[in-house]
C-alpha positions in Angstrom: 0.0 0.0 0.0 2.3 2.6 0.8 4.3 2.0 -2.5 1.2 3.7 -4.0 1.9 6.9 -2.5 4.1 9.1 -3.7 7.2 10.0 -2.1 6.4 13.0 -0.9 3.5 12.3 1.0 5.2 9.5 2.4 8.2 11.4 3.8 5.5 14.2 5.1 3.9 11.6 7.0 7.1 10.0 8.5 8.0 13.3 9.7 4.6 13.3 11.4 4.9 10.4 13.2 8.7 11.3 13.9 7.6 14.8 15.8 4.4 12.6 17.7 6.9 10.4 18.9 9.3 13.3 19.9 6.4 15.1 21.9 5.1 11.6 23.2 8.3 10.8 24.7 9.6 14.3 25.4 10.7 13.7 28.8 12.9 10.5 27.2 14.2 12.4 24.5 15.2 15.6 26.7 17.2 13.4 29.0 19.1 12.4 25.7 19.7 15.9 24.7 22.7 16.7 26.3 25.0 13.5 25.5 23.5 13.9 21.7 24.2 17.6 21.1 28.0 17.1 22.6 28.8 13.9 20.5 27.0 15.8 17.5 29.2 18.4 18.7 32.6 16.6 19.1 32.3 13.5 16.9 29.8 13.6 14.1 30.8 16.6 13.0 34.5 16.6 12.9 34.2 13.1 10.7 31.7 15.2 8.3 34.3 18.0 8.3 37.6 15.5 8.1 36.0 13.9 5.2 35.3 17.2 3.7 38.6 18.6 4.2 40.1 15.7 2.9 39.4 17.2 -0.6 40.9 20.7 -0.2 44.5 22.1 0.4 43.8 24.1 3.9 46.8 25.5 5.8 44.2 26.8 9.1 45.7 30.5 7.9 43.5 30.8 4.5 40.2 29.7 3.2 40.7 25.6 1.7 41.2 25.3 -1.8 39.3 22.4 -3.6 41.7 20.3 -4.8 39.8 16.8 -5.6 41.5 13.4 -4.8 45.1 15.2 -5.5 45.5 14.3 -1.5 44.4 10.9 -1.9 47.3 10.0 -5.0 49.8 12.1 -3.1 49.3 9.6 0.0 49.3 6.3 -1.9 51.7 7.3 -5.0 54.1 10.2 -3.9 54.3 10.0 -0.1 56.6 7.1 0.6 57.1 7.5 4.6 52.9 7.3 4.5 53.2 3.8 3.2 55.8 3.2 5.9 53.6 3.9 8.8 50.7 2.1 7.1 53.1 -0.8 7.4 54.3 -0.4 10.5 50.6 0.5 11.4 49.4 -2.8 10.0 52.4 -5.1 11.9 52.1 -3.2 15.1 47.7 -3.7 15.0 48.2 -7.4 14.1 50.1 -8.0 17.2 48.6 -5.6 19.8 45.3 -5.6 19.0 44.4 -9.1 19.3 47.2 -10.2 22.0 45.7 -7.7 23.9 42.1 -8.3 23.6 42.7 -11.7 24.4 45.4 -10.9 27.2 42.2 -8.8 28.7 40.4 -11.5 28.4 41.9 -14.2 30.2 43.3 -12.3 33.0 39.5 -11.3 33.6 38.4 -15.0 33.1 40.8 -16.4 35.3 40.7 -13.8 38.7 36.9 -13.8 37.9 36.1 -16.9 40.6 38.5 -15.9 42.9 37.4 -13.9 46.4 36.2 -10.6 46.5 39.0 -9.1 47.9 41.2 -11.2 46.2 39.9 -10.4 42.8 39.8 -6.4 43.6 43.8 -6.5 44.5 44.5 -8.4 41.7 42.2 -5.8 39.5 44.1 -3.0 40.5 47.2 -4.4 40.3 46.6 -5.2 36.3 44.7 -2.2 35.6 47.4 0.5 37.5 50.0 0.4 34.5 47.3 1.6 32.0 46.6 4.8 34.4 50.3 5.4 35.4 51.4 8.5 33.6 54.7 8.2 33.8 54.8 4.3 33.0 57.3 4.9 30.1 59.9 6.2 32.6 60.6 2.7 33.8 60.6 1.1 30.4 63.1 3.9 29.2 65.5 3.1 32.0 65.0 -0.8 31.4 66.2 -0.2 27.8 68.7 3.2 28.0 71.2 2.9 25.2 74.1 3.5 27.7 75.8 1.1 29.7 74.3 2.4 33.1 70.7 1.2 31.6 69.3 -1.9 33.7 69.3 -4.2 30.4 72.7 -3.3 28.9 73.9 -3.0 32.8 72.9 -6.9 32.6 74.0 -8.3 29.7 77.6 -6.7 29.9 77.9 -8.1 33.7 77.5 -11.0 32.2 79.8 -11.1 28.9 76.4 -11.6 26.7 77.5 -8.5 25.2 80.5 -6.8 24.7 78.9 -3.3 24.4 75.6 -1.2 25.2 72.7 -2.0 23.1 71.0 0.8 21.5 67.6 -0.3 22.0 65.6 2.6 21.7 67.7 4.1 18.7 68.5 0.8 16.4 65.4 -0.2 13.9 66.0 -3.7 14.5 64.9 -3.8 18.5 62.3 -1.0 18.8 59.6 -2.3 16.9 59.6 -5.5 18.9 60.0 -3.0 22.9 57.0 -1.0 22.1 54.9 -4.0 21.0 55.8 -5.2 24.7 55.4 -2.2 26.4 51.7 -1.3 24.6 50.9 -5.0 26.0 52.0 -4.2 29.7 50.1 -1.5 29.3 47.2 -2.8 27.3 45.0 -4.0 30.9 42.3 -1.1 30.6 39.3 -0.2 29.9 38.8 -3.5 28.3 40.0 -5.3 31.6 37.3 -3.5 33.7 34.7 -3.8 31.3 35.4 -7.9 31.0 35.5 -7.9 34.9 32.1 -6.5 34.5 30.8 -8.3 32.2 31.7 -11.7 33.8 30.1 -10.7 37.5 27.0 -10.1 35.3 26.3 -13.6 34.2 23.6 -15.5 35.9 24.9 -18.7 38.3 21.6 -19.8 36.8 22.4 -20.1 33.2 25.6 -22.2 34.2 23.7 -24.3 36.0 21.2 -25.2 33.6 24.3 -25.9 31.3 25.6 -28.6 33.5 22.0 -30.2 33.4 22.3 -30.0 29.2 25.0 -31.7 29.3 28.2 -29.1 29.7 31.2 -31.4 30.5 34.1 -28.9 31.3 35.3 -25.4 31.7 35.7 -24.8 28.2 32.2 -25.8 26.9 31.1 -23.5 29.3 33.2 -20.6 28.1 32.2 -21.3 24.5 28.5 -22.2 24.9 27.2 -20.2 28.0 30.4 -17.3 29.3 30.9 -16.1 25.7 27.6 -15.4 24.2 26.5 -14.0 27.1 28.9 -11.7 27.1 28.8 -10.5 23.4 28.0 -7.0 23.5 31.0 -6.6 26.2 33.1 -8.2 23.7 32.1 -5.9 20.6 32.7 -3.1 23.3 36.1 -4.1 24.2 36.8 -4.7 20.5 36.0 -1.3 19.8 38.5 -0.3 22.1 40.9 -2.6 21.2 41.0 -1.7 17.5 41.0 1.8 17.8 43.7 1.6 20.4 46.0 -0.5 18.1 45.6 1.5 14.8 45.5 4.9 16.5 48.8 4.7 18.3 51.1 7.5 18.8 51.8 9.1 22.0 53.3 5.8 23.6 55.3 5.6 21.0 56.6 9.4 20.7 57.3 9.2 24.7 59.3 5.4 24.2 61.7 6.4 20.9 60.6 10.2 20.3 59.5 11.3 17.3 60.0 10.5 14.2 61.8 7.4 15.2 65.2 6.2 13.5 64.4 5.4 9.8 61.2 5.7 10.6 61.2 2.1 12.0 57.9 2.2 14.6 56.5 5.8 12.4 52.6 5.2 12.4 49.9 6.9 10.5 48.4 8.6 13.8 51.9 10.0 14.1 51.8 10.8 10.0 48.7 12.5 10.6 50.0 14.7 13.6 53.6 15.8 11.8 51.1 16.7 8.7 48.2 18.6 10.9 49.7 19.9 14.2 53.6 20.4 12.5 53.4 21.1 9.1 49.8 22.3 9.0 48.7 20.5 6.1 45.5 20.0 7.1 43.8 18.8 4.1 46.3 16.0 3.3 46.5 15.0 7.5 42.2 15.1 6.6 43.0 12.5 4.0 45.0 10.1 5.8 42.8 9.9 9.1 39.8 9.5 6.7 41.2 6.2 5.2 42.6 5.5 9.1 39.0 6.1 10.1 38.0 3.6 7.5 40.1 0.9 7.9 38.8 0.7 11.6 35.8 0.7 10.5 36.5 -2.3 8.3 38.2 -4.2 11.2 35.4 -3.4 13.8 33.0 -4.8 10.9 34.6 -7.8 10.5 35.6 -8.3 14.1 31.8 -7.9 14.6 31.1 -10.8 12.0 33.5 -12.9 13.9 31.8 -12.9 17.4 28.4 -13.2 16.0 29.4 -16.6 15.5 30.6 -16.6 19.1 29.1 -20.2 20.8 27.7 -21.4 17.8 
């Protein structure tokens, strides 16, 4: 029936029933307000503008000047320290993102059944490196290039080396610390939210599984633990994913920026040399669009992957 009337009437009268709705529901929809007008504010509308600016050649002095998808070959064909970091962006994700994830994961599972107390100690003690603002400080004494730095200090006490590593400085280790570093440091938000999502589960349900026929831990953490604890995972995901591809700061504060032959250079770190440094902001739009993208890509796939989740 309504494929009979024209579109115009049709959108008239789903604007109708929109505003009914809105004054129906007012109260509802004026507690909303506030969070929806600041991520409007804040998040939907810099995306809109990024993917607008990604088009122009803006400096932040003069009005941008249209310039097409001239950004968009410069990144891929002329900018060869972009396709670096998107390298060293796709290695670095690979490893964090799901080591982490799953390193939240299990810790979580396994402190879960222990005592209240025991399991709020054991909490903090996991989560506190992710809070610890200066964190790095101990990781840059552990690996200082000189022979006074606790690693090097180690080695040459005990002839494994016959001089002080660089490790911070040569291409060949600093890749592999700040992978291990991002993972000490990786027990966060994720962590918590995991710890939540676990004291949330019904005794009930595992119950009932044990009557079904559940023989052992691990049927129980595929067919019962997991899918009840689905949106928690897409949640920590999220958060996993955006904390691997988006990574920058840990990195500037580990090997400072840009890093020697631009061995651990990421595109978050592009993006900031381009838009904070050089002031490029149309080409630093560009890069975080197709950054914005791709983790939009991952979360969509990584969403595909724990629908299946118990099945």
């Amino acid at each position: 029936m309504d494929q009979n009337i024209p579109v115009n009437k049709r959108v008239h009268r789903e604007l109708e029933l929109f505003w009914l709705d809105i004054k129906r529901d007012k109260e509802q929809y004026l507690f909303l307000a506030p969070f929806t007008i600041v991520f409007f504010t804040f998040t939907v509308v810099p995306v809109l503008l990024s993917i607008v600016l990604s088009f122009t050649n803006f400096n932040m002095l003069q009005i941008p000047i249209w310039v097409g998808i001239d950004n968009y070959i410069r990144m891929f064909l002329e900018d060869d320290i972009f396709l670096i970091a998107v390298k060293n962006t796709l290695v670095f994700s690979a490893v964090t993102g799901p080591l982490s994830y799953m390193l939240c994961f299990v810790i979580a599972w396994l402190i879960n059944e222990l005592t209240p107390k025991v399991r709020a100690f054991l909490t903090l003690l996991f989560y506190a490196p992710s809070i610890s603002g200066n964190a790095y400080m101990m990781w840059t004494l552990l690996f200082s290039g000189d022979m006074y730095g606790y690693i090097n200090g180690f080695l040459l006490k005990y002839n494994v080396i016959n001089k002080p590593i660089q490790w911070l400085i040569d291409p060949d280790y600093m890749m592999s610390i700040v992978i291990i570093v991002t993972l000490w440091m990786s027990l966060g938000t994720s962590f918590l939210v995991f710890i939540a999502g676990l004291q949330g589960i019904d005794p009930k349900l595992y119950e009932a599984a044990a009557i079904d026929g559940i023989k052992n831990r691990w049927q129980e953490l595929w067919y019962i633990t997991l899918p009840a604890m689905r949106g928690y995972l897409m949640f920590g995901a999220i958060i996993a994913i955006t904390n691997s591809f988006a990574a920058a700061g840990q990195i500037t504060a580990l090997v400072g920026f840009p890093s020697t032959d631009y061995a651990v250079h990421t595109v978050m770190q592009h993006i900031q040399d381009y838009g904070t440094i050089r002031y490029e902001m149309g080409y630093a739009s560009a890069m975080a669009v197709v950054l914005f993208f791709s983790m939009v890509l991952t979360q969509r796939i990584v969403q595909r992957l724990l629908a299946k989740v118990g099945e």
